[in-house]
N, C-alpha and C positions, 0 to 999 in steps of 0.2 A: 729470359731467352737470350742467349749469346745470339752475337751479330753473325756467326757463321760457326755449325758446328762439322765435324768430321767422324764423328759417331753415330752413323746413317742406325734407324731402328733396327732392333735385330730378327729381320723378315725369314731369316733360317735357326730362330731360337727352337730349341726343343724340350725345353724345361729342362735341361742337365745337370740343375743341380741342385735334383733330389726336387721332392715335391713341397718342398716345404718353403717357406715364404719368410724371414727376417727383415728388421725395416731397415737394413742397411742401405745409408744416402738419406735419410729422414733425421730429423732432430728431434731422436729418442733413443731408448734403452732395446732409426721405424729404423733376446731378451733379449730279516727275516721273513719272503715275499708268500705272499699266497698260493704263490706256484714253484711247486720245486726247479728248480735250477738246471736246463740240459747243462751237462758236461762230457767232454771227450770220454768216450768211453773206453780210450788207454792209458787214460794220465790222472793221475788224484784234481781234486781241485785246489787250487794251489791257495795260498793262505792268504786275506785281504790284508792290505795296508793298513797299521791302525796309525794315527797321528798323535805326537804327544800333545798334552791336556797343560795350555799355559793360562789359568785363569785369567780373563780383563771385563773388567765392570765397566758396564756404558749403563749412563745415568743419565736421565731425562727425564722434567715433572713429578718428581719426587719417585720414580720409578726404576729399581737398577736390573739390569740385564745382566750376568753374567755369561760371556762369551768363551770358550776353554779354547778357539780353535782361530781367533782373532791374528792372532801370530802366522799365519799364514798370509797375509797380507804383504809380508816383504818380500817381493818377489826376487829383490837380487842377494837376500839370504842365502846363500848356499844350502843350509837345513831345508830352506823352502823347495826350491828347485830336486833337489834330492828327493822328498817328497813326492814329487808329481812324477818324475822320473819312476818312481817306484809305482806311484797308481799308473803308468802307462804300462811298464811290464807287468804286472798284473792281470791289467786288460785284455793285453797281446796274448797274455796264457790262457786265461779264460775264454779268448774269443777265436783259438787258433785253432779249432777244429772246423770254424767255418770257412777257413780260406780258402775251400773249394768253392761253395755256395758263391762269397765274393765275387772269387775269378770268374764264375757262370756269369754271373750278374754284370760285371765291367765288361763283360765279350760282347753278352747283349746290349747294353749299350753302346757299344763302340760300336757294334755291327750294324746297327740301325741308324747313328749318324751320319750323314755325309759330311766327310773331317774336313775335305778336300770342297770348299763351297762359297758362295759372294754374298752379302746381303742386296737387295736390290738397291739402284741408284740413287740417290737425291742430288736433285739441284742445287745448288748455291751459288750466286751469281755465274762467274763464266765456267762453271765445273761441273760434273758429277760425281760426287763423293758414294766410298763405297766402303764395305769391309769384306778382306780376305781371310781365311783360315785355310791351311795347308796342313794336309796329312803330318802326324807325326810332333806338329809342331805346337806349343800348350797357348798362346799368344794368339787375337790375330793381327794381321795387318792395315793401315790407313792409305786407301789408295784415290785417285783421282783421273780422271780423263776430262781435257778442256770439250766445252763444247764443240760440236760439229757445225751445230746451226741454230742461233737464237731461238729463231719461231718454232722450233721443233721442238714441243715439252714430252716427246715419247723416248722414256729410260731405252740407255743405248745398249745392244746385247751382247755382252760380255761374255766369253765361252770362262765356266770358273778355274778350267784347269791350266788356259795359257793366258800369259798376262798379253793386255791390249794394245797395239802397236803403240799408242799415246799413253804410256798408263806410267802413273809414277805413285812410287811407295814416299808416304812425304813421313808415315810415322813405322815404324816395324816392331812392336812390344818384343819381339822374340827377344831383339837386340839391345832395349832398354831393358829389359830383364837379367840380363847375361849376367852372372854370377852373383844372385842375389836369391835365396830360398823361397823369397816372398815378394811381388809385385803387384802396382795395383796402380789404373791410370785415372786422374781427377780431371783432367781436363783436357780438352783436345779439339781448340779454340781458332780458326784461321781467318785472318781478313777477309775482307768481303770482295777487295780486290783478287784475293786468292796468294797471296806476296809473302805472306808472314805466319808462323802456327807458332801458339800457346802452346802450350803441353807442362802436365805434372806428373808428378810419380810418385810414388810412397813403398818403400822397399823395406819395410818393418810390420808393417799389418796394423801401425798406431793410427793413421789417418790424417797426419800430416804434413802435406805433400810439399817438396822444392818442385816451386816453377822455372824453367826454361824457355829459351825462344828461340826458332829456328826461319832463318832466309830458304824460304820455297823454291828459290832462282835459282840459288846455289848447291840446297843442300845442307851448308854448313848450320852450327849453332852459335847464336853472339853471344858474348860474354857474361852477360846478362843471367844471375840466377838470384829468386828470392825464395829465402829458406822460410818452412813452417806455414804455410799459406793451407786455407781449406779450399774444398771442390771448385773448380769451376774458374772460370778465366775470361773477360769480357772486352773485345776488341771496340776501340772506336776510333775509325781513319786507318789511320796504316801505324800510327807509333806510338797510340796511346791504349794501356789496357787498365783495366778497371779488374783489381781482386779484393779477396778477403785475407784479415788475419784470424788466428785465433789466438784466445787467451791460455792461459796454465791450465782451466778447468774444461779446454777443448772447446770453448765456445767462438764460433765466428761474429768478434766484435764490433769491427773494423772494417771500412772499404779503402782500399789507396790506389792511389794513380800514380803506375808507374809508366814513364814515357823512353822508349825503348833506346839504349846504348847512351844510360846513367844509370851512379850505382843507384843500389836497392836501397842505400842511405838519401837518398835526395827525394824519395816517391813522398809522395804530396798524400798528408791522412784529408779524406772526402767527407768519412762520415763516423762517429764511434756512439755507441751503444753503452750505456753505462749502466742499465738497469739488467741484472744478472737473469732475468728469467727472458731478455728478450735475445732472440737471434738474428743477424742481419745476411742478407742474400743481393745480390745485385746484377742487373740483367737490362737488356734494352728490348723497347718494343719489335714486331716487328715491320713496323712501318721502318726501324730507326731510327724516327722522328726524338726519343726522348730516351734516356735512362731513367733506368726505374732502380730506388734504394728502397729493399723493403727492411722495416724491424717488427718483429713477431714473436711472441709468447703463445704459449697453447690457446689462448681466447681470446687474445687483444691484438693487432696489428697498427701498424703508421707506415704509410707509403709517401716517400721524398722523390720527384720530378726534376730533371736537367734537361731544356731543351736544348739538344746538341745542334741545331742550326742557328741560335742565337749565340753568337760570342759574349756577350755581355750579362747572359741569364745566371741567375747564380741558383743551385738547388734550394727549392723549395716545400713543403710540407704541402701534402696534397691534402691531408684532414688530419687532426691532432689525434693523438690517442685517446681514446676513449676504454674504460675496463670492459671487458666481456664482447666487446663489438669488433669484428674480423669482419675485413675490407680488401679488395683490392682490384688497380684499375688498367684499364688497356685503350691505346690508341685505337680512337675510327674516326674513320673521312666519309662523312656522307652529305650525298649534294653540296661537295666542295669545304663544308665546313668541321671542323675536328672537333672532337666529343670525346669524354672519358667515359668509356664503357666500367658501369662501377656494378661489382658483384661484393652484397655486404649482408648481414645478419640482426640487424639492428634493430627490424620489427616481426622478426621471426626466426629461427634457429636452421631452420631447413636454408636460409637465404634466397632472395632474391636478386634482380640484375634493373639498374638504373642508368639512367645516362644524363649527362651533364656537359654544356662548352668547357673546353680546355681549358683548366686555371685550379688557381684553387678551389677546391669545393665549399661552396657556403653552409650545408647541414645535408645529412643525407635523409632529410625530410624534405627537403628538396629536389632532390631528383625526380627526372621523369622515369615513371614506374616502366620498365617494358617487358619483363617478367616476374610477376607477382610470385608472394609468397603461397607456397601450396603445405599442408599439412601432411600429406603424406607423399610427396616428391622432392628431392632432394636438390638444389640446385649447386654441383659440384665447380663448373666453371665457364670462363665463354672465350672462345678464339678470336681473332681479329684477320682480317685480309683488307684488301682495297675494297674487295668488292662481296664481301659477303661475310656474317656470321655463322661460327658454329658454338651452339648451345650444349654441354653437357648435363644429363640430369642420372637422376637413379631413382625406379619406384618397384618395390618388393623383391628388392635386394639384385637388382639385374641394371645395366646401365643402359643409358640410351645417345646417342647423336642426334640432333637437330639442326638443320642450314637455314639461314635467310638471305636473301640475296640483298643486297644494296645500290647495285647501279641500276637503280631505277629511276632514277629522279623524282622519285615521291619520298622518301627518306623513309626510316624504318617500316619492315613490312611485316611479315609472321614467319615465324618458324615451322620447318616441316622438318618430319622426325626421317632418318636415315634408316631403310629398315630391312632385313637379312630374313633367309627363311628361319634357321634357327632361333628356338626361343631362350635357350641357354645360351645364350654367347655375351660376350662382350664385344661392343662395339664402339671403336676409339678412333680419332685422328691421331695417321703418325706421318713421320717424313714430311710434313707441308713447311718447309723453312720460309720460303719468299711471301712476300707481301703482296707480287701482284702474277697469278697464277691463273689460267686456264683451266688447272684439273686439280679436285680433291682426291687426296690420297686417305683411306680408309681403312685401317686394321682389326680383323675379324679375329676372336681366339674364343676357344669352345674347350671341353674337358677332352670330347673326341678325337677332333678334327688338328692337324697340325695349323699353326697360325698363315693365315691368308691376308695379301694386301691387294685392293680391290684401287682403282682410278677408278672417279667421274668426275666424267667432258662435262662440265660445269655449263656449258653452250647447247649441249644434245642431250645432256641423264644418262648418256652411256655409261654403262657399267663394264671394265675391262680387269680381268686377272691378272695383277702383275707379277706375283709373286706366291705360292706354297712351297712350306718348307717342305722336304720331303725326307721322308720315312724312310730308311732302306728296309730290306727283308731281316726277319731275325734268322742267329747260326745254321741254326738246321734249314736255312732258304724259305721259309714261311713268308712271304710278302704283308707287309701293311693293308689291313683292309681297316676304314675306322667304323663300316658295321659290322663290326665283331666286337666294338664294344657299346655300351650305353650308358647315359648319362640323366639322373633326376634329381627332381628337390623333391622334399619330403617338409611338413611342418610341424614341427614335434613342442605340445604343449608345457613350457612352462610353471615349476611352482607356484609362481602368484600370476598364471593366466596367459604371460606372453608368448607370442607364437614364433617358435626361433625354427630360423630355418635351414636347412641339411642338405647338402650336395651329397649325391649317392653316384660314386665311378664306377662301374666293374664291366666283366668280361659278357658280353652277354648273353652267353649260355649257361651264364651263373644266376641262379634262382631265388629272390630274395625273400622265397617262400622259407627257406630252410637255414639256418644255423651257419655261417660262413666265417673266415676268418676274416676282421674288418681293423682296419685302420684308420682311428678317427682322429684326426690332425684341428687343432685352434688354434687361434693369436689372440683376437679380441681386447686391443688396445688402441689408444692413437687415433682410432675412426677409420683404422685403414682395413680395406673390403677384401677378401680370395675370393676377387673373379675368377671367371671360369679360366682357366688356360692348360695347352698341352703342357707334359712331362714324359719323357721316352721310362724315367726311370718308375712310373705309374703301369707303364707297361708291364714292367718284368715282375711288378707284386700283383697285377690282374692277372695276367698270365699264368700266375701261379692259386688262381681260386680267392684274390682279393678283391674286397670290397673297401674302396675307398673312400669312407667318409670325410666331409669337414663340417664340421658346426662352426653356425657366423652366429656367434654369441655377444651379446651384448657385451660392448666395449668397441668393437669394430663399429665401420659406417652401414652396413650393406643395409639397413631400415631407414638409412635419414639419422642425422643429429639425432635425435633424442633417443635412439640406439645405443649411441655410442654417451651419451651425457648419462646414461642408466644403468654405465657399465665402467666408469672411473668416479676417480673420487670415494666419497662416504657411500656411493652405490657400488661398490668394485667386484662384492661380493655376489653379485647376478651374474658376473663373467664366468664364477667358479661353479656355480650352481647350476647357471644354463647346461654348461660342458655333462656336469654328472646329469643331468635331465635326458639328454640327449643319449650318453650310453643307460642309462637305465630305461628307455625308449627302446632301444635295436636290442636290449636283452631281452626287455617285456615280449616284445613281436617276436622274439626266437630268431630274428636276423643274427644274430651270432650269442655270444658266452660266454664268460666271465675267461674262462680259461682260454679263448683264440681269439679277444679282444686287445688289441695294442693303442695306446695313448703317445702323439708327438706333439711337442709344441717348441720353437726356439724363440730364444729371447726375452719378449715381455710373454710371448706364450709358453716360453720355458717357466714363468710365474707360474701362469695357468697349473704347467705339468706341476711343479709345486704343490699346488693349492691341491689340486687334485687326488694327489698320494697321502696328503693328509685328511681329505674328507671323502675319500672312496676309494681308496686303494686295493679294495677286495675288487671293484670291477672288474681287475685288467690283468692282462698276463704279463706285461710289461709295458713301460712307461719309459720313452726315451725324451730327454729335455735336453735344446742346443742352445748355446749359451745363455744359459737360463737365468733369470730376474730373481733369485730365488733366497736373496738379502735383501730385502727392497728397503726394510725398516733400517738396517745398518745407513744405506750406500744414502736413502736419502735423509739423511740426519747429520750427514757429512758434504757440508756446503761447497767445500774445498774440491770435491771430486768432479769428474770432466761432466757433465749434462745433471748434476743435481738440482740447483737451483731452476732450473727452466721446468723440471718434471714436478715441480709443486703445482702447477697448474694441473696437471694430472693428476696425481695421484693425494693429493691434500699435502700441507705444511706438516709434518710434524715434529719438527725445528721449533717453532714456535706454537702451536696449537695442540694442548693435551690430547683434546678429543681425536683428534687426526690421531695422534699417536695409539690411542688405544684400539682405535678404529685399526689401524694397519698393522697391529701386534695381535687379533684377533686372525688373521687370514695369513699374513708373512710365514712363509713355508720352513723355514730354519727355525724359526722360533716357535711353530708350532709342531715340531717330530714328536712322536708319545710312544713310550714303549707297548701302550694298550692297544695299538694302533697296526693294522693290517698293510703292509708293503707289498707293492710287486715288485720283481726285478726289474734293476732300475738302470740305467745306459743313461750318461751324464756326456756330454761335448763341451769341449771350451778351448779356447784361443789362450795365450800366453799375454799379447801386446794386445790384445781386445779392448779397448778407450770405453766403449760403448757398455757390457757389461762385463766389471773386472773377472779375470777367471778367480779369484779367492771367494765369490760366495759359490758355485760349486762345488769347489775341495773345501771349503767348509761343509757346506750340504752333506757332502757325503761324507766326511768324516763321524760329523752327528748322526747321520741314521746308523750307521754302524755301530756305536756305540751305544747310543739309545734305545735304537729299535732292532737292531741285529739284522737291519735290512742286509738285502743281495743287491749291492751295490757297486756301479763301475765309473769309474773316470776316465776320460782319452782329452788330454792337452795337447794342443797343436803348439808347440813351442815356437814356431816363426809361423803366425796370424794373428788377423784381427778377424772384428764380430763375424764376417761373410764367409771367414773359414780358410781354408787351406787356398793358393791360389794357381793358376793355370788348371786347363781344361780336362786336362788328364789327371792331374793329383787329386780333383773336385771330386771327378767318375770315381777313383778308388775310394776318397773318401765316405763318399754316399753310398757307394758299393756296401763298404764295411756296413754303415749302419742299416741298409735295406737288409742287408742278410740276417743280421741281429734280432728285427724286427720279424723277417718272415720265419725265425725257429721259432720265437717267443707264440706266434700265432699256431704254430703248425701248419708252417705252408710252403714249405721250403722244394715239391717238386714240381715240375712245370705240370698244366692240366694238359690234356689229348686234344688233339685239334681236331 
C-alpha cells in the first residue's frame, strides 16, 4: 500500500469497458464457420488476407514443429505492419455494415453515463482526494480540498459540476495525455504531508512508465525523471520514494531509493531479485510503521521488512523462501504491542491467518492460529487499522467481509461477517487509506445494481450511503430501473462430477424457459474470480433479448485454491472442458442454440476462446477472443520474452520438461487448427505494443485457420495499445461498441426488445 494514494476507488464506475475482464495490472498473460457469414447486403464480401508461408522449425525434445507464419513476429518489418494494416481493412469492410448498430450502442452508452461526475472523497492525512471527469473530455482529473475540520470524518459535498472554492487539480491526465495516441497512468503517489505527488505515465501502451515529481505548493515539476520504472510509487517522509525497475523480459526486478532533486544515476538499488520466475512489489504498512519488499512467483513468496522509525534498521527477511508456501504479513497494534498479522498456505492451500510479535518469524508452525484452515472457505486476505480487523474470505464462489474490533484490551476477539440484503453481490473494503479511522468505508457491486459505497460509524453500526453510481435514462428517455433486470447462479454438472458454477444476467422479461440469444463469457486463469459487478454496456446486449452468461471454470479462484490448482498446469485441460460443459448445458435446457450462442474470452481467456474453437466449435455462432493466449506453447519456450519465465509456475515448464511440452501441444490452439474441424466465425482483438500477450500469436492464429481450416476469420490491431486496449473513455465506448455489435448480429440480436 503506498503511503498516500490519489486514485480514490472508482465509486461512479459503470463497467465501460465492455463486460469483459483482462488481468491487466496482475503479473500475467491477469490473454470455414458453421454458420454462414452475415454480410452487407450491397457489397461482395471482400477477399481475406492470406499471409505468406515462410517455413521455421522450432525443435524441442526431439520434437519439430513447423511454424509457416513465425515471420510475423518482426513487428518493425515493414511486410509485417503491411500485413496487419491489410487484416484491419479487411475487417473495416466486413464489419462496415454495422456501423449503425455501433453508433446505436455508443449513444447508449454515452446516454446513460454521467460524463460530467466525482468519485466520492477519501481522506488522506490533511485532504480529501477525489476524481473528476468532465463532459467531452476522455481523461479524468486528480483533485483535492484541505480539510475543514480534523474531527469531522463526514466526505465533504462537492456539487460535480462546479469546482470547490478550495479545490486544486494537482494531476489533469487530459493534459499529460496531449498529443500522445495512447496514455496510461502507473502511479499517482503523494506525501502524506500532502507537499509532493509521484506520478508516471506510459504513452506507448508497452507498460513501462517514466516517473515524475511534482511540488503540490507550487504547481511546478522538479527536474527529477526516471525512465522505464513499472507501476506504482512509494513515498516515505517528504524526499525519499521507493520504486521498481524492470528488466528486458518486463519483469519488476529491482526496488531503488530515489531521494528527491539527484539524478536518477545516484538512487541507491534496495533490493534485486535474481531468480526469473519471481516478481517484486513494494509498499508500506498502513500503520507506516514498516516497508514492506515483497518477491513472488505464482506459488512461493519472501517478504523483506524496513522499520522506517528506526535509523539504524537495516531490511530484513521476514521468513525465507520456501517452494509452493505463499505468505504475507501486515502490521497490528494490540494492547499496545505490535504483531505480524501472517496470512500463509503452508498447512492448507485454502490458507489461513496467524499472528506473531514483530521480528523475524521463527516457523510458521509457530504462529498463533487465529483463523484456521477451512476446506471449503477460502481465506483471500486481512486488513489492518489501529483498531480493528477486516478479514476477507470466499465460500461458493461469492466473497464475504468480516470486522473484529481491537481496542478492547483483551486483545484478539472474533470476527463478525459484514452483511447486505443481496445474495449475489460482492462485498469489499475500498477507500479506507488511514490507519486510525472512525468509520469503515464498504463497497457493494452486484450484476444488477450500479456499485454502492456504504460508511459504518464503527462507534454506532450505523449504516450510511455515501455514494451510488448513477444510471442516466437510455436515448429514447427510458429511466434506469435495476428491476427490470435479474441476476442467478446456476450449477452445471461437470464431465468428471464437478459442479461449476454460472452467473445468468438478463432482462427480466426474458424467459429462460425458451431458446435466447446468450453470451457466455470465461477467463479461468491466475485464480482470479468475475465477481458480480455492473456494466452499462451488459445493458445494451440485455436490452436487446440477451442473456448474459459466465462460467467460473476451473482455473479461476471463485471455489477456493483447489479450483484454480485443477485448472493450470497438467490439469489445464478442465478450463477447456468446463467452458464446453457449460455451453452444452444451456443447449441441452433449450436456454439457447448452437446458432444464437456467442463465445468471449480476452487474454488467457482468449486461450480459453482458442481451446474452444478447436474442441467445439460447432457450438457457437461466433467466438470473439481479446488479445488472446492462443501460442502459449511458442511464447513459453521462449525464455527471453516479457512474463515467460514467471508463467512456468502456471502453466508447467516446457523449456525443460518433455511431458509438460506434450501436455501443452495437446490443448495450445495454433497447433491444434485441423481442417476436419468445424469453425465459427471468429473476431480476433489485439494491441500492437501489447508486453503482456504479443499481438503475433493472433495474426498467426488467424492466418492458420485460414489456410487450414478455411475459417471466417477477422483481425482488428490496435496499433497504439497495450493488453487493456485502446485508451481514453471515449475511444474504449467505440471500441467496445464495435465489438458488442459484432456479437449481437452473430447472435441475432441486434434490435432493441419493447418495453
Amino acid at each position: 500500500m503506498d503511503s498516500a494514494s490519489s486514485s480514490p476507488e472508482a465509486t461512479n464506475s459503470l463497467g465501460t469497458d465492455s463486460a469483459r475482464t483482462l488481468d491487466a495490472g496482475a503479473p500475467s498473460r491477469i490473454a470455414g464457420g458453421a454458420q454462414e457469414t452475415t454480410a452487407s447486403p450491397t457489397a461482395a464480401t471482400p477477399t481475406p488476407p492470406v499471409a505468406a508461408k515462410v517455413p521455421h522449425v522450432r525443435s524441442f525434445h526431439g520434437i519439430d514443429f513447423t511454424d509457416n507464419y513465425e515471420w510475423l513476429r518482426d513487428k518493425d518489418n515493414p511486410e509485417v505492419r503491411a500485413h496487419l494494416e491489410t487484416e484491419n481493412a479487411y475487417t473495416a469492410a466486413r464489419t462496415g455494415h454495422l456501423a449503425g448498430l455501433q453508433e446505436a450502442i455508443f449513444s447508449e452508452v454515452k446516454s446513460r453515463v454521467k460524463e460530467t461526475d466525482m468519485t466520492l472523497p477519501i481522506r488522506v492525512g490533511g485532504y480529501w482526494y477525489f476524481g473528476r471527469t468532465q463532459e467531452g473530455k476522455s481523461y479524468s482529473q486528480s483533485c483535492r480540498i484541505p480539510l475543514a475540520d480534523a474531527s469531522d470524518w463526514t466526505p465533504p459535498k462537492i456539487d460535480p459540476e462546479t469546482p470547490h472554492e478550495n479545490e486544486q487539480v494537482f494531476l489533469d491526465s487530459n493534459v499529460e495525455a496531449e498529443g500522445h495516441d495512447f496514455f496510461s497512468l502507473g502511479a499517482a503517489s503523494v506525501t502524506l504531508d500532502g507537499t509532493r505527488l509521484a506520478y508516471s505515465t506510459d504513452t506507448t501502451g508497452d507498460e513501462r512508465f517514466t516517473l515524475r515529481f511534482r511540488d503540490l505548493t507550487t504547481g511546478e515539476d522538479f527536474e527529477d525523471v526516471i525512465e522505464n520504472v513499472a507501476y506504482g510509487a512509494t513515498w516515505v517522509g517528504n524526499d525519499e520514494v521507493y520504486y521498481q525497475r524492470v528488466d528486458d523480459a518486463w519483469r519488476p526486478h529491482e526496488v531503488w531509493k530515489h531521494t528527491l532533486g539527484t539524478p536518477a544515476e545516484q538512487d541507491e538499488l534496495i533490493f534485486h531479485e535474481d531468480d526469473g520466475r519471481f516478481w517484486t512489489n513494494v509498499g508500506t504498512t498502513r500503520s507506516e510503521r514498516y516497508l514492506l519488499i515483497y518477491s513472488g512467483s505464482k506459488v512461493t513468496t519472501e517478504v523483506w521488512y524496513l522499520d522506517l522509525e528506526d535509523e539504524s534498521a537495516q531490511l530484513t527477511c521476514a521468513l525465507p523462501r520456501e517452494a509452493g508456501v505463499e505468505y504475507g504479513i501486515d502490521h497490528a497494534v494490540v494492547d499496545g504491542q505490535d504483531y505480524w498479522l501472517v496470512v500463509h498456505n503452508k498447512f492448507g492451500v485454502n490458507s489461513e491467518v496467524g499472528y506473531c510479535p514483530v521480528g523475524q518469524i521463527p516457523s510458521l508452525a509457530e504462529l498463533t492460529c487465529l483463523v484456521p484452515h477451512r476446506e471449503n472457505v477460502r481465506v483471500e486476505g486481512v486488513e489492518v487499522f489501529s483498531d480493528h480487523l477486516l478479514l476477507e474470505l470466499r465460500e461458493n464462489a461469492v466473497e464475504s467481509l468480516h470486522m473484529m474490533p481491537l481496542a478492547t484490551g483483551e486483545g484478539f476477539g472474533e470476527f463478525e461477517q459484514i452483511t447486505f440484503s443481496e445474495d449475489l453481490a460482492s462485498v469489499v473494503a475500498a477507500g479506507n487509506n488511514e490507519w486510525e479511522s472512525p468509520v469503515l468505508r464498504v463497497a457493494v457491486a452486484s450484476f444488477t445494481q450500479p456499485p454502492r459505497v456504504f460508511e459504518i460509524d464503527l462507534r454506532t453500526g450505523e449504516r450510511i450511503l455515501r455514494k451510488q453510481a448513477e444510471v442516466l435514462p437510455a436515448p429514447d428517455g427510458t429511466p434506469f430501473n435495476p428491476e427490470d433486470y435479474a441476476a442467478s447462479r446456476l450449477w452445471v454438472t461437470a464431465r468428471d462430477g464437478a459442479k461449476i458454477p454460472v452467473s445468468l444476467i438478463h432482462r427480466a422479461d426474458v424467459s429462460l424457459d425458451q431458446v435466447n440469444p446468450v453470451l457466455l463469457y470465461g477467463y479461468g486463469s491466475y485464480e482470479a474470480c468475475m465477481d458480480p459487478g455492473f456494466s452499462v454496456f451488459r445493458l445494451s446486449m440485455m436490452d436487446r433479448g440477451v442473456v448474459y452468461a459466465i462460467a467460473h471454470v476451473r482455473g479461476g479462484g471463485e471455489m477456493g485454491r483447489t479450483w484454480y490448482d485443477d485448472g493450470k498446469g497438467m490439469s489445464k485441460m478442465n478450463t477447456f472442458t468446463d467452458f464446453v460443459d457449460v455451453a452444452d448445458y444451456l443447449i441441452d435446457e433449450r436456454m439457447t442454440s448452437p446458432d444464437r450462442l456467442v463465445a468471449e474470452g480476452g487474454s488467457a481467456g482468449g486461450l480459453l476462446m482458442g481451446a474452444v474453437a478447436n474442441l467445439a466449435g460447432d457450438r457457437f455462432a461466433g467466438i470473439e477472443a481479446v488479445v488472446p493466449f492462443v501460442d502459449p506453447l511458442t511464447s513459453i519456450l521462449m525464455p527471453e520474452l516479457p512474463l515467460t519465465v514467471t508463467e512456468w509456475d502456471e502453466w508447467g515448464d516446457p523449456y525443460h520438461d518433455p511431458e509438460v511440452y506434450k501436455y501443452m501441444a495437446t490443448y495450445a490452439p495454433y497447433e491444434n487448427i485441423s481442417a476436419d474441424k468445424v469453425y465459427p466465425p471468429i473476431l480476433a482483438i489485439t494491441s500492437l505494443n501489447d508486453t503482456r500477450v504479443l499481438y503475433v500469436e493472433p495474426a498467426k492464429w488467424v492466418a492458420k485457420l485460414r489456410e487450414i481450416a478455411g475459417a471466417d476469420v477477422m483481425l482488428k490491431t490496435e496499433m497504439e495499445a497495450g493488453h487493456g486496449g485502446v485508451s481514453g473513455r471515449y475511444e474504449k465506448w467505440k471500441q467496445s461498441a464495435f465489438e458488442t455489435a459484432w456479437e449481437l448480429e452473430r447472435m441475432g440480436a441486434t434490435d432493441l426488445l419493447p418495453r
